[in-house]
C-alpha positions as CSV (number, residue, x, y, z in Angstrom):
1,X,0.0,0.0,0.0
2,X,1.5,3.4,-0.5
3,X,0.6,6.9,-0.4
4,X,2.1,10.2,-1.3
5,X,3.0,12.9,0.7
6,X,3.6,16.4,-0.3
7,X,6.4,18.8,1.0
8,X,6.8,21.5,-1.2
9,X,7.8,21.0,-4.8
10,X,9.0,17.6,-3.5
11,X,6.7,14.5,-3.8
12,X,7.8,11.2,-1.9
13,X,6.4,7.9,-1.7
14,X,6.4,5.5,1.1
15,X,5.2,2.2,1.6
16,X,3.3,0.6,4.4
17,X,5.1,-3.1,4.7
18,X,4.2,-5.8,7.5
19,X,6.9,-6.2,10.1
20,X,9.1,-9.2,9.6
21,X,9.8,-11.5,12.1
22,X,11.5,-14.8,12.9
23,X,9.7,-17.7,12.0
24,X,7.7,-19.1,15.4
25,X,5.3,-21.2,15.9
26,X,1.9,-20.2,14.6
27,X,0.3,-17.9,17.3
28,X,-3.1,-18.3,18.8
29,X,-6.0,-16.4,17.2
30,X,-6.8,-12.8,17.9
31,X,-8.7,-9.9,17.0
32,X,-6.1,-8.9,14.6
33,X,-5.3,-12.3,12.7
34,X,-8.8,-12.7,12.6
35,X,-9.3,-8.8,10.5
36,X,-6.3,-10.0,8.3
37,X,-8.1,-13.4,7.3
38,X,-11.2,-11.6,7.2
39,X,-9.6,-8.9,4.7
40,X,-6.7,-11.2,3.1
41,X,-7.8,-14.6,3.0
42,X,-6.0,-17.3,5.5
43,X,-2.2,-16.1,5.8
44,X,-1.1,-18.4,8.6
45,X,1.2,-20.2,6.6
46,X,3.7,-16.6,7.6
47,X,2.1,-15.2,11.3
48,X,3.0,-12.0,11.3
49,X,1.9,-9.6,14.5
50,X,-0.1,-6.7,14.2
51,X,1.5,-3.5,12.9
52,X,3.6,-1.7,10.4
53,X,6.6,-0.4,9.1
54,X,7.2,2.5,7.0
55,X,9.9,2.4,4.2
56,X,10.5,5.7,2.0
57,X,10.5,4.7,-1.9
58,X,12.8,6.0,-4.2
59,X,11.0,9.3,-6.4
60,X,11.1,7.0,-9.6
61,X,9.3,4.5,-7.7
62,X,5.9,3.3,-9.3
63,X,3.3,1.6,-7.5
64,X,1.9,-1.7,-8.9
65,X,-2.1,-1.7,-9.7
66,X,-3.7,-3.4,-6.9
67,X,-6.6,-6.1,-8.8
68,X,-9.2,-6.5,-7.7
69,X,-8.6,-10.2,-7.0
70,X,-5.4,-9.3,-5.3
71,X,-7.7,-7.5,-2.1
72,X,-9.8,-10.8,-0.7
73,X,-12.5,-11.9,-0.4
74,X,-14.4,-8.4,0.9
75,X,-13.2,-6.7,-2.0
76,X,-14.9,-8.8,-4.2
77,X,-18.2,-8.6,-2.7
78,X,-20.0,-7.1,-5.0
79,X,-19.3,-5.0,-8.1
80,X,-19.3,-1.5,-6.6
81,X,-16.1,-2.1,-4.2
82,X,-14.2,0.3,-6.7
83,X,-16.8,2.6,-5.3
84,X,-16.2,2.1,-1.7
85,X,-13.2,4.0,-0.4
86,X,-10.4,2.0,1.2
87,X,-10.5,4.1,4.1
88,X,-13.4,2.6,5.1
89,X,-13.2,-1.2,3.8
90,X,-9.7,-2.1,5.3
91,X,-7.3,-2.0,8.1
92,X,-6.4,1.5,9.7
93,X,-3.0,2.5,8.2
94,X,-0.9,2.5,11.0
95,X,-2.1,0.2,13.7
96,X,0.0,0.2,17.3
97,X,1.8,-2.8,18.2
98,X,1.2,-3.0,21.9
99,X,-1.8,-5.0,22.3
100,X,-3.7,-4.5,25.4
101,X,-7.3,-5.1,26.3
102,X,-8.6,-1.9,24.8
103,X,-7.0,-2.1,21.8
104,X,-8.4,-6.0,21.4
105,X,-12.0,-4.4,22.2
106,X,-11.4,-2.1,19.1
107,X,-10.0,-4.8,16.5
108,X,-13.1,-6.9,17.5
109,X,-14.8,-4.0,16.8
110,X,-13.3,-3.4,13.3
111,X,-13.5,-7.1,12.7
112,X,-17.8,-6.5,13.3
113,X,-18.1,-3.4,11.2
114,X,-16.3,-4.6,8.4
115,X,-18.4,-7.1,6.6
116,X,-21.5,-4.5,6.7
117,X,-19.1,-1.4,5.3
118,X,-17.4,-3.6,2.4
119,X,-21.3,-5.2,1.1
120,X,-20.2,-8.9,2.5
121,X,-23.6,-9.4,4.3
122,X,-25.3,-10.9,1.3
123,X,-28.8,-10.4,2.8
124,X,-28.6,-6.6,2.7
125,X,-29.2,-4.6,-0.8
126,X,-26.4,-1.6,-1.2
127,X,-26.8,1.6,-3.6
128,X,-24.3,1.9,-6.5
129,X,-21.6,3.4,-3.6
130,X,-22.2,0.5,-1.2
131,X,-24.5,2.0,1.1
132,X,-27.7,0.5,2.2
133,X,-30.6,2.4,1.8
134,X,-32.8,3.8,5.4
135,X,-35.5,1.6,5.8
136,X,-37.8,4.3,6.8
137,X,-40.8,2.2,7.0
138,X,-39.5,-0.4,9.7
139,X,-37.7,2.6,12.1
140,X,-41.3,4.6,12.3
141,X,-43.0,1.6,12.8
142,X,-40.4,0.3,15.4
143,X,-40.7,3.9,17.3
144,X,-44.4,3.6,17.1
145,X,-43.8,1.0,19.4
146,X,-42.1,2.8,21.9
147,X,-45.0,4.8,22.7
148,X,-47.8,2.0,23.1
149,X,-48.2,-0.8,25.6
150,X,-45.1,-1.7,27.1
151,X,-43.5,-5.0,28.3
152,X,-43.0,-5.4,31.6
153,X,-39.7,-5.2,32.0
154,X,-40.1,-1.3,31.7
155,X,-41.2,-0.6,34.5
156,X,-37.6,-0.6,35.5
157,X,-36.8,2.4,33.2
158,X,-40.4,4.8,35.0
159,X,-38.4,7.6,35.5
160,X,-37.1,7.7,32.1
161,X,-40.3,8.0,30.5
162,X,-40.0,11.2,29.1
163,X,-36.9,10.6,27.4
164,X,-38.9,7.8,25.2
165,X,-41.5,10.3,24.4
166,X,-39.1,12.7,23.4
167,X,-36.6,9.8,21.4
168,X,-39.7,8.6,19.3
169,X,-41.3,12.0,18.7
170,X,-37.9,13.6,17.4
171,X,-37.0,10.1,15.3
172,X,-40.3,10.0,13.9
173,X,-40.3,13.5,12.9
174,X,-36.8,12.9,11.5
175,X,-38.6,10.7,8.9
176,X,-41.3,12.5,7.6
177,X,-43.7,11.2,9.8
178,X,-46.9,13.2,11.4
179,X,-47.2,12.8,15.3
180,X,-49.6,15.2,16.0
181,X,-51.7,11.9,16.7
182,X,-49.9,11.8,19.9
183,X,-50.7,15.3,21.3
184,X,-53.6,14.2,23.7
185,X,-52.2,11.2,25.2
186,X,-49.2,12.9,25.6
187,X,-50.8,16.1,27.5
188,X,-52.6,13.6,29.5
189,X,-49.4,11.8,30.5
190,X,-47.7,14.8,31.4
191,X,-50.0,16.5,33.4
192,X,-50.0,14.6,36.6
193,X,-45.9,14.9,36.8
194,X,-45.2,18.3,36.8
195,X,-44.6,19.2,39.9
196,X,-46.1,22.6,42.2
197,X,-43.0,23.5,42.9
198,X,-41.4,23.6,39.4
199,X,-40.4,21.1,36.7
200,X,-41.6,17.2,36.1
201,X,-40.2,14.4,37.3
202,X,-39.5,10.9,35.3
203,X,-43.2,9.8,36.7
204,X,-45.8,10.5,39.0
205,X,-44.7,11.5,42.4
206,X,-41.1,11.8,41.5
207,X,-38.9,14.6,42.2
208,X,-38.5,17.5,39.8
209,X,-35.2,16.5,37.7
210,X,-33.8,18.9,34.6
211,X,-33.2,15.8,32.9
212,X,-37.1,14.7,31.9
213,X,-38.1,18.4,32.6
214,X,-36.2,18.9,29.4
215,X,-37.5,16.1,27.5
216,X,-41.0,16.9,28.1
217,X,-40.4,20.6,27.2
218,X,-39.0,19.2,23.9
219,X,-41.7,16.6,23.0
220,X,-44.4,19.3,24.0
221,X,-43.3,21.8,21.3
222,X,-42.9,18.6,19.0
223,X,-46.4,18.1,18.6
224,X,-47.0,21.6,19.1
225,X,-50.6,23.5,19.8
226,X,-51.3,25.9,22.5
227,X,-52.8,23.6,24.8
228,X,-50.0,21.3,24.9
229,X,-48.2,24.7,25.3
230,X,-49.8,25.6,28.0
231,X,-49.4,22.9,30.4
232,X,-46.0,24.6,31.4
233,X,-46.4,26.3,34.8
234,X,-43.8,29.1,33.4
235,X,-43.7,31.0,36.9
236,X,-43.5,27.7,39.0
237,X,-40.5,26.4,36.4
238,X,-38.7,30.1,36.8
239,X,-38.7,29.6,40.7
240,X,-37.3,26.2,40.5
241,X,-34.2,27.0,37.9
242,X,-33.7,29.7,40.7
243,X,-33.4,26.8,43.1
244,X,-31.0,24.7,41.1
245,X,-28.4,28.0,40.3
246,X,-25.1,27.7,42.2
247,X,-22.5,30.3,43.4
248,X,-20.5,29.1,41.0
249,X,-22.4,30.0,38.0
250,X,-23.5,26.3,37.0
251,X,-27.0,24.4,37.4
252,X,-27.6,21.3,39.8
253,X,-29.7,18.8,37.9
254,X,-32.2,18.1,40.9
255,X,-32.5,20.3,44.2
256,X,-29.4,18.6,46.5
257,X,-28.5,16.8,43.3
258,X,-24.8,17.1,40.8
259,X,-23.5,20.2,39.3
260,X,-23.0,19.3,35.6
261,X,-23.2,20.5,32.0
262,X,-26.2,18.9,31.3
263,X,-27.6,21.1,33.7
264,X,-26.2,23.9,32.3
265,X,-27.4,23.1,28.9
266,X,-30.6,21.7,29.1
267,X,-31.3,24.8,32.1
268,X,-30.5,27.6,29.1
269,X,-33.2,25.5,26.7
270,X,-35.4,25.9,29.1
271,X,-35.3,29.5,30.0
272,X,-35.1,30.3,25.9
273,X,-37.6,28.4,24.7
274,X,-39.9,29.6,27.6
275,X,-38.6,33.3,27.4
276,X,-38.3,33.3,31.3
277,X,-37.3,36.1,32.6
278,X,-33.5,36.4,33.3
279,X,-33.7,37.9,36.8
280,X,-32.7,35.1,39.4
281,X,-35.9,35.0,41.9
282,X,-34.6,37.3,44.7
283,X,-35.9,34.0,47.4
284,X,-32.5,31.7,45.2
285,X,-30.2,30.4,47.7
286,X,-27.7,32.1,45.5
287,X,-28.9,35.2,44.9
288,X,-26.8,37.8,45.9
289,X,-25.8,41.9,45.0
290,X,-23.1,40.7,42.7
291,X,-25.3,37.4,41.3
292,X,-28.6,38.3,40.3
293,X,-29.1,36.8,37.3
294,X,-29.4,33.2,36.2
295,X,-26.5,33.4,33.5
296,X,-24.3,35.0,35.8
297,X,-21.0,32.6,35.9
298,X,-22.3,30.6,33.8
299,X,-20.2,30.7,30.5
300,X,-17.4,30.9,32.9
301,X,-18.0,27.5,34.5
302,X,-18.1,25.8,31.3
303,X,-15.2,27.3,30.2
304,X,-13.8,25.8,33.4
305,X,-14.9,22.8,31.8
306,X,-12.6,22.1,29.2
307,X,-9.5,19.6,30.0
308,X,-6.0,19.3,28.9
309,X,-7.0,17.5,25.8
310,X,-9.4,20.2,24.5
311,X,-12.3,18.1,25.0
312,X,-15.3,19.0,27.5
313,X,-15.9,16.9,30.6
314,X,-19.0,16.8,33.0
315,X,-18.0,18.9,35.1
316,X,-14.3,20.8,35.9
317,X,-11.3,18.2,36.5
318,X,-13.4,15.3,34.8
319,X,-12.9,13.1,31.8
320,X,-13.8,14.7,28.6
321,X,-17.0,13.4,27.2
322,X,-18.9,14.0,23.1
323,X,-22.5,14.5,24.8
324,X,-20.6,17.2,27.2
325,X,-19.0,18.8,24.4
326,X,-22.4,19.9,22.8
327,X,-24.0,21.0,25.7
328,X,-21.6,23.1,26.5
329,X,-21.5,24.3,22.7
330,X,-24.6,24.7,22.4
331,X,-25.4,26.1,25.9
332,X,-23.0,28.8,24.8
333,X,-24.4,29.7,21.3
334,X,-28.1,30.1,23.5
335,X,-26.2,32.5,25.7
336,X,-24.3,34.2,22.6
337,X,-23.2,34.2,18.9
338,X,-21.2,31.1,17.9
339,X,-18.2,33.1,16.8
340,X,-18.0,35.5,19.5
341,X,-18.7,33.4,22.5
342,X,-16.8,30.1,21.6
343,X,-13.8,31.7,21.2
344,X,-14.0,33.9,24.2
345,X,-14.4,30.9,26.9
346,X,-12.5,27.3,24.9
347,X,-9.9,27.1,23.2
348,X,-11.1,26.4,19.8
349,X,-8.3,24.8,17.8
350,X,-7.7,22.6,20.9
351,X,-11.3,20.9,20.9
352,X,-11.5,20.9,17.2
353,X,-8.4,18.5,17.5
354,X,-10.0,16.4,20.2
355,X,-13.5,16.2,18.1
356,X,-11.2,15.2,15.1
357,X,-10.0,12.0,17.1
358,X,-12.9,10.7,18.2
359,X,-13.9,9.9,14.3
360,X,-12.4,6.3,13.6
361,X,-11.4,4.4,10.2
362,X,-12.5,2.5,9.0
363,X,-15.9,1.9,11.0
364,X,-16.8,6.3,10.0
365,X,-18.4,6.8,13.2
366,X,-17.3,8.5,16.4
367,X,-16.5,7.5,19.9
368,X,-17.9,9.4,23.1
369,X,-14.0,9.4,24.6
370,X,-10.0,8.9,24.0
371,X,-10.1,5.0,24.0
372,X,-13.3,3.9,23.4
373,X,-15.4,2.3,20.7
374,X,-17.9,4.1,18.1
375,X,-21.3,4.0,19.3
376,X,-24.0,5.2,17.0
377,X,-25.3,7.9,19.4
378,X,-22.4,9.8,19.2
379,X,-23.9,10.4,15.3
380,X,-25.6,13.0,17.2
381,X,-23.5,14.3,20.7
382,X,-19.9,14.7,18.3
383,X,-21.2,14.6,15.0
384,X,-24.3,17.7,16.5
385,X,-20.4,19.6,17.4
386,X,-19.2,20.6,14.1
387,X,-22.3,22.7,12.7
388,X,-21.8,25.2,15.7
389,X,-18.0,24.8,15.6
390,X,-18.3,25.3,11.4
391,X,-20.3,28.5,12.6
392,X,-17.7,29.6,14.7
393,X,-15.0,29.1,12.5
394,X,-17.2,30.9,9.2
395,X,-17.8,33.9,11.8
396,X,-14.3,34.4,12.9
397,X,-12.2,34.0,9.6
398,X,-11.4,36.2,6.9
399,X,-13.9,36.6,4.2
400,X,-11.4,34.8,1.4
401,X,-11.4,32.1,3.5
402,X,-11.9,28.8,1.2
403,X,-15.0,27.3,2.4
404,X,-13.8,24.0,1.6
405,X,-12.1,24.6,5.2
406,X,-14.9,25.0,7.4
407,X,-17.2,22.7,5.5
408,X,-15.1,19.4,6.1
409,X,-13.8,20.0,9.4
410,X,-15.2,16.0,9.8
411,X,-15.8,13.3,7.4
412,X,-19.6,13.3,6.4
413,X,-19.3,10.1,3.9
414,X,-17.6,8.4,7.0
415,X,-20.4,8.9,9.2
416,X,-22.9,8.6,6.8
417,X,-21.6,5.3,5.8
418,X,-21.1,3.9,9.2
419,X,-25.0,4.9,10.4
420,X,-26.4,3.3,6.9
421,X,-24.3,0.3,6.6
422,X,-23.8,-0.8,10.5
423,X,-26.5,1.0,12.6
424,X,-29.5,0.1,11.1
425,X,-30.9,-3.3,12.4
426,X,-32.1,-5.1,9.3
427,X,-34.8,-7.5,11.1
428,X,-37.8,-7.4,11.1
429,X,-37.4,-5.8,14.6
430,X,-35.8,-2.1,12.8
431,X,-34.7,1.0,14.6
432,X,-31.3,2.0,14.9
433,X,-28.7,1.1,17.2
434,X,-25.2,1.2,18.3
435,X,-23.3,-1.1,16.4
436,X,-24.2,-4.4,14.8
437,X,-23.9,-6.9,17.6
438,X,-25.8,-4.4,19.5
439,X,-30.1,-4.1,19.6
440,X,-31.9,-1.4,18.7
441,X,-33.5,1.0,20.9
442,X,-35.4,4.4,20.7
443,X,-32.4,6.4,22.3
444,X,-30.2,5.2,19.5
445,X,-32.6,5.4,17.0
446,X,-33.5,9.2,17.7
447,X,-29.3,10.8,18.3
448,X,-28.3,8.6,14.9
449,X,-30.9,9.8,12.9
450,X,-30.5,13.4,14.3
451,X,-26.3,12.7,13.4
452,X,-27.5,12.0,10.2
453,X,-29.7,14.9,9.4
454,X,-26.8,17.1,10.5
455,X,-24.4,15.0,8.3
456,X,-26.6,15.5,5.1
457,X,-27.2,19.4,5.4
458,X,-25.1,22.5,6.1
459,X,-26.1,24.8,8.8
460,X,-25.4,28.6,8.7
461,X,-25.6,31.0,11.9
462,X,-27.7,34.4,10.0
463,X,-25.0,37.2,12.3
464,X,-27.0,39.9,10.3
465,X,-29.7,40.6,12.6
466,X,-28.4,43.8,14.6
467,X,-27.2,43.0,17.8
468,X,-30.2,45.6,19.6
469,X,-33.0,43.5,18.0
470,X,-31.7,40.6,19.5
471,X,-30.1,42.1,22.9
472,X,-31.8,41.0,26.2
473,X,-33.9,38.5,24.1
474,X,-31.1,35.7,23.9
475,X,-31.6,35.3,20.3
476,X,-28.6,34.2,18.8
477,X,-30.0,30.6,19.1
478,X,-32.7,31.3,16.6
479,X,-30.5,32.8,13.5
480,X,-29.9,29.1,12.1
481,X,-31.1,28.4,8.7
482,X,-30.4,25.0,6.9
483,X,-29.8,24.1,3.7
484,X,-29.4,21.0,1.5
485,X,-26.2,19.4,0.6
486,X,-26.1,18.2,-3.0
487,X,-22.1,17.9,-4.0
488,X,-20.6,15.0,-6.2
489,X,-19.5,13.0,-3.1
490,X,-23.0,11.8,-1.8
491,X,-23.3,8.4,-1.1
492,X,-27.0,7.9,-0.2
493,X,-30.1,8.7,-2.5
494,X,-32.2,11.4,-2.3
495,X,-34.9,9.0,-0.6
496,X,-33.1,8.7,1.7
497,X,-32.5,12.1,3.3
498,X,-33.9,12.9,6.5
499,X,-35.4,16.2,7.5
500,X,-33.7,18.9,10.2
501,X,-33.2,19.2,13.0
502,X,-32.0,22.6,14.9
503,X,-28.7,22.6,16.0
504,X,-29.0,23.9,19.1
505,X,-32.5,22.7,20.3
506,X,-32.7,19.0,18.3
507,X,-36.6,19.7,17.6
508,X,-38.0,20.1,14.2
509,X,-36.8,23.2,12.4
510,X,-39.1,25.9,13.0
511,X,-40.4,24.7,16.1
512,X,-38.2,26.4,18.3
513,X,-38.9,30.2,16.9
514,X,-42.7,29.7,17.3
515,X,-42.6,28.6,20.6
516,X,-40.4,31.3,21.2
517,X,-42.4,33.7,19.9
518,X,-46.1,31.9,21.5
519,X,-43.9,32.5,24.8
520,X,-42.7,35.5,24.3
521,X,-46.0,37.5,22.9
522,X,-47.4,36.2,26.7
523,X,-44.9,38.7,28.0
524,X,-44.8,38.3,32.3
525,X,-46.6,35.3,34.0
């Protein structure tokens, strides 16, 4: 295999040859020998360990033509392997020779995704670029499911209720499909666990949590109307985020409960979607002369956030975590305009880098953290990054900037190809789901669809609006606009497009300006 690499005026080519060593007696099976058999056909006549070494070639050097026959057996699938990158249909280029636990986990990994990302699972049909199309049909009907009757097992996951409205409602919509049919049942639902005090709770006669408060918020203005609207005790809600503000600047999740980003996040949706008044109830336990409002700190605390990596962790001195990275984006970009904001409180290029790493070859998906596997969710929680990081980098650079910068600061054929070819379960069961020795579920199904909206448009932040229209009004969340991506490189057809989602909110686009202004035309409580 060999590759070019460019200095200059100079071109050099190198060559990626297995490591040679003395002849032993053939070692036991493992994660790698099984990817090389997988990819190469049965070597074990020469064992060779994992890993590579790099030889420079001289410049007259010229590569042989790999054929087709030469590749294996996955090569030769089917007739569009020309048309399947190699990226993504062999062996990561340079592959670390220490083997430990973790890295086994990932070759197993590899070894999983392969056969669905090369077209060797004969049972499943693949476009002319080797990608499967969405089976739209089976993932409605699957989250259809989700919100009937069910099994008992569930009763283990009460409190998380909420989340499975809000997971079905947002896949659904993803789709195309109408779920205003769920409006009643779902005010009816709701109802009895919101609490007097402020906020709903994951079921009846649990404590107000931000967690399903925020769900429910989001499924509410999902199937929209004013009375579903309406069920929201604004006034009650504004006194219990007064509750939950810390000294610090940053949110607790639950009265007495953790301080995290979440909090911070999912408490800013909350207040903009709402338009609650900014003023922090004078009765807050942290209310003070120099702390009177409910932002106050709070950009600072995230900012306090981000580790030595560049990634964003939970909380300060934490691991950095992909879901914690876009709540603390997109907490920010409620608070202010992506390109002034971001820049101000992270270090930009530093978390760029650490979002760039957590996209593997050649499964195309992301991983939540340094060392761990892709999991489709993350479609959403890294992949949901780059449109407000894209944003921030458009805002802040020079106007000749080449746009082909900021539009492929990630690889959207990778991810795209990972969630079509490996997270769709192709049962009769459907949904979406991790990876393919995983199940689907409704939480999967929902953040890998929303990933895949975000991977198959281009979002702009509109910086035109005149910063007095939008001052005191926390507005900068609602100057996105979307628009379709079309260019030579697409590997999925047309039917297969999902609709958007908002970048900040994850709700239908369009939803979160009307509520805003339903709320905001109601002026005081």
């Amino acid at each position: 295999m060999t590759f070019g690499i460019k200095e200059r005026k100079h071109r050099h080519r190198v060559a990626f040859k297995r490591r040679k060593m003395p002849k032993t007696e053939t070692p036991p099976s493992t994660a790698s020998s099984n990817l090389d058999r997988v990819l190469h056909g049965d070597q074990s006549s020469q064992p060779q360990p994992p890993g590579v070494v790099i030889e420079e070639l001289p410049p007259d050097y010229e590569a042989e033509e790999i054929s087709t026959a030469s590749r294996g057996p996955i090569a030769m699938a089917t007739e569009t392997s020309s048309l399947r990158p190699d990226l993504f249909t062999g062996l990561p280029y340079i592959r670390d020779l220490l083997m430990t636990e973790t890295s086994r986990v990932q070759e197993r990994t590899i070894e999983e995704c392969l056969p669905f990302l090369t077209g060797a699972e004969e049972e499943i049909e693949y476009n002319a670029h080797g990608v499967p199309n969405l089976d739209r049909k089976r993932h409605i009907a699957f989250l259809h499911k989700g919100l009937r009757k069910l099994p008992a097992p569930y009763v283990a996951a009460d409190a998380s209720r909420p989340w499975m409205f809000y997971w079905a409602l947002a896949g659904m919509h993803a789709m195309g499909e109408d779920v205003s049919q769920y409006r009643e049942s779902l005010i009816s639902t709701i109802r009895p666990i919101q609490n007097a005090t402020g906020g709903f709770g994951g079921g009846n006669g649990q404590a107000s949590h931000l967690a399903p408060t925020y769900a429910i918020i989001l499924s509410l203005v999902i199937v929209g109307g004013e009375e579903a609207l309406d069920v929201i005790d604004r006034k009650a809600m504004w006194k219990w985020l007064g509750n939950l503000k810390r000294d610090n600047g940053a949110f607790q999740m639950a009265v007495g409960g953790e301080e995290d980003v979440r909090g911070a996040y999912c408490a800013v949706v909350i207040i903009s979607l709402l338009g609650l008044p900014l003023e922090l109830p004078k009765d807050s336990p942290s209310w003070s002369s120099e702390h009177q409002s409910l932002l106050t700190g709070l950009p600072e605390w995230v900012a306090r956030c981000q580790t030595f990596e560049g990634g964003i962790s939970g909380r300060p001195d934490a691991e950095a975590h992909g879901a914690y990275a876009f709540c603390a984006l997109a907490c920010l970009c409620i608070i202010g305009d992506p390109q002034t904001i971001i820049p101000k409180y992270l270090d930009v290029p530093c978390l760029i880098s650490w979002l760039s790493a957590r996209q593997y070859a050649p499964e195309g998906g992301f991983a939540g953290r340094t060392n761990k596997l892709v999991d489709g969710c993350y479609s959403h929680w890294v992949g949901g990054c780059w449109p407000i990081l894209e944003a921030c980098v458009e805002g802040s650079a020079s106007a000749n900037l080449p746009s082909s910068i900021t539009s492929n600061l990630y690889s959207r054929e990778g991810l795209i190809r990972y969630i079509l070819c490996c997270c769709q379960d192709q049962t009769k069961r459907g949904g979406l789901r991790d990876k393919p020795s995983h199940m689907s579920d409704s939480y999967h199904t929902c953040y890998v669809l929303a990933g895949l909206s975000s991977a198959q448009h281009k979002w702009r932040f509109d910086a035109s609006a005149s910063r007095s229209e939008r001052a005191g009004t926390r507005g900068s969340a609602y100057q996105w606009t979307s628009e379709i991506l079309a260019d030579e490189s697409r590997v999925y057809e047309e039917e297969d497009r999902v609709q958007t989602l908002h970048p900040i909110f994850v709700i239908p686009e369009g939803v979160a300006e009307k509520t805003r202004a339903y709320f905001m035309a109601k002026g005081g409580f």
